[in-house]
C-alpha positions in Angstrom: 8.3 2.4 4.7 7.1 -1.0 6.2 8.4 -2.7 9.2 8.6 -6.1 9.7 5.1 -6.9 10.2 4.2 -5.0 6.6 2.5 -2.0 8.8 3.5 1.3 7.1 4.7 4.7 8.8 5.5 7.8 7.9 8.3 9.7 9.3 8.0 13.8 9.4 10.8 16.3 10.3 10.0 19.6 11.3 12.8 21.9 10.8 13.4 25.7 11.1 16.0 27.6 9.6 18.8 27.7 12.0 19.9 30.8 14.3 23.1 31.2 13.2 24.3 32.8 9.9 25.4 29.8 7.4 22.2 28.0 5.6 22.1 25.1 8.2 19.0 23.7 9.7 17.6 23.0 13.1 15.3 20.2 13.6 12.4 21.1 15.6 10.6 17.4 15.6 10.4 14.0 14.5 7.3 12.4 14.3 6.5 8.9 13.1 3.0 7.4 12.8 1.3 4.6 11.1 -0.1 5.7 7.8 -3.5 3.9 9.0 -3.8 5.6 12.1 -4.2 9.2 10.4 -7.1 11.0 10.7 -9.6 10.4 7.7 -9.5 14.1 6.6 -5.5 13.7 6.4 -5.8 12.0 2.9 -6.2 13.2 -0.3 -6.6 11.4 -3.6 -5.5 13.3 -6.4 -4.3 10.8 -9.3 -4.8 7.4 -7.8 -3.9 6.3 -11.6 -0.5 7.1 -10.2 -0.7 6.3 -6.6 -0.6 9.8 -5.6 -2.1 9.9 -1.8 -1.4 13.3 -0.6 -1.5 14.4 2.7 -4.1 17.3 4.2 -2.2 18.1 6.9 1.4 17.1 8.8 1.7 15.1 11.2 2.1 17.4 13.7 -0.8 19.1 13.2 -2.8 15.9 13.5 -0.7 14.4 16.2 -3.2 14.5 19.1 -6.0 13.2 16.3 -4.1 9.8 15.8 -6.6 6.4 16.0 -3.9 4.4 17.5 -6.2 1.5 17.5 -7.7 1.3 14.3 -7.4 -1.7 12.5 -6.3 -2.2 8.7 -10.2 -2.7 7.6 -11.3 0.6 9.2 -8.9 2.1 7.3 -9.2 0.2 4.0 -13.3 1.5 5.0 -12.2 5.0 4.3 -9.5 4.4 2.3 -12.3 2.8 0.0 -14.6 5.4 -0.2 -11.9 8.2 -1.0 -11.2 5.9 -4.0 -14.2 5.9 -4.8 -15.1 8.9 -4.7 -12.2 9.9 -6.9 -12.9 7.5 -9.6 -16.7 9.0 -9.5 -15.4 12.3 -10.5 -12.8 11.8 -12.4 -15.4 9.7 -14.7 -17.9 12.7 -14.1 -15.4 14.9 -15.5 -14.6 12.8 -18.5 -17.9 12.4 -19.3 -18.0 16.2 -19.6 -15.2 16.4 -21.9 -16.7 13.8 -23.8 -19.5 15.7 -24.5 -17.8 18.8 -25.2 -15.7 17.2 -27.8 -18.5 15.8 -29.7 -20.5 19.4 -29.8 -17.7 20.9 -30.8 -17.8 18.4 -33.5 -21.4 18.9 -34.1 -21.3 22.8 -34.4 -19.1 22.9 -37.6 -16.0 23.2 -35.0 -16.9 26.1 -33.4 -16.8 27.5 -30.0 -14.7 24.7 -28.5 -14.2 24.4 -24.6 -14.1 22.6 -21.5 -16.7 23.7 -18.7 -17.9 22.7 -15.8 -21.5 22.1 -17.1 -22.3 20.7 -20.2 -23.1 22.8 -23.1 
């Protein structure tokens, strides 16, 4: 969600099952953070294709690790670099696939399948 000045948070709940008998839950903690203050190891790219940012950790866990002062182009810094990053294996691992595909082509269509290492 964004504020009024565009900066984005992220809201977390802890919850625990609650003490008495019905299926009720009691809320432990609320924590709200901006999504550019999290610590760099919080994020996780797994299908930028899709947006999919995932999170490492909860906020919780990372509370005391917050960069309260870090500005949006220390963040975009990092923020670059996991994209990158993603985009260089996800290409590394086409590229395999590629090249599987075309030996299975080129050995009579035999012995097909994806590996780590190239055949």
């Amino acid at each position: 969600m964004a504020n009024d000045k565009g900066i984005f948070v992220i809201a977390e709940f802890g919850h625990n099952r609650s003490g008495s008998k019905n299926e009720s839950r009691d809320i432990e903690y609320i924590r709200i953070a901006p999504f550019h203050c999290l610590p760099k190891d919080t994020f996780r790219i797994e299908n930028l294709g899709t947006g999919q940012v995932r999170m490492n950790y909860t906020i919780n866990q990372v509370w005391d690790e917050l960069d309260w002062n870090r500005t949006y182009p220390e963040f975009f810094d990092i923020f670059c670099e996991l994209a990158l990053a993603h985009y260089r294996r996800v290409k590394s691992d086409a590229d395999k696939r590629i090249q599987s595909i075309v030996n299975f082509m080129n050995n009579n269509y035999e012995h097909f399948k994806f590996s780590r290492k190239l055949q």
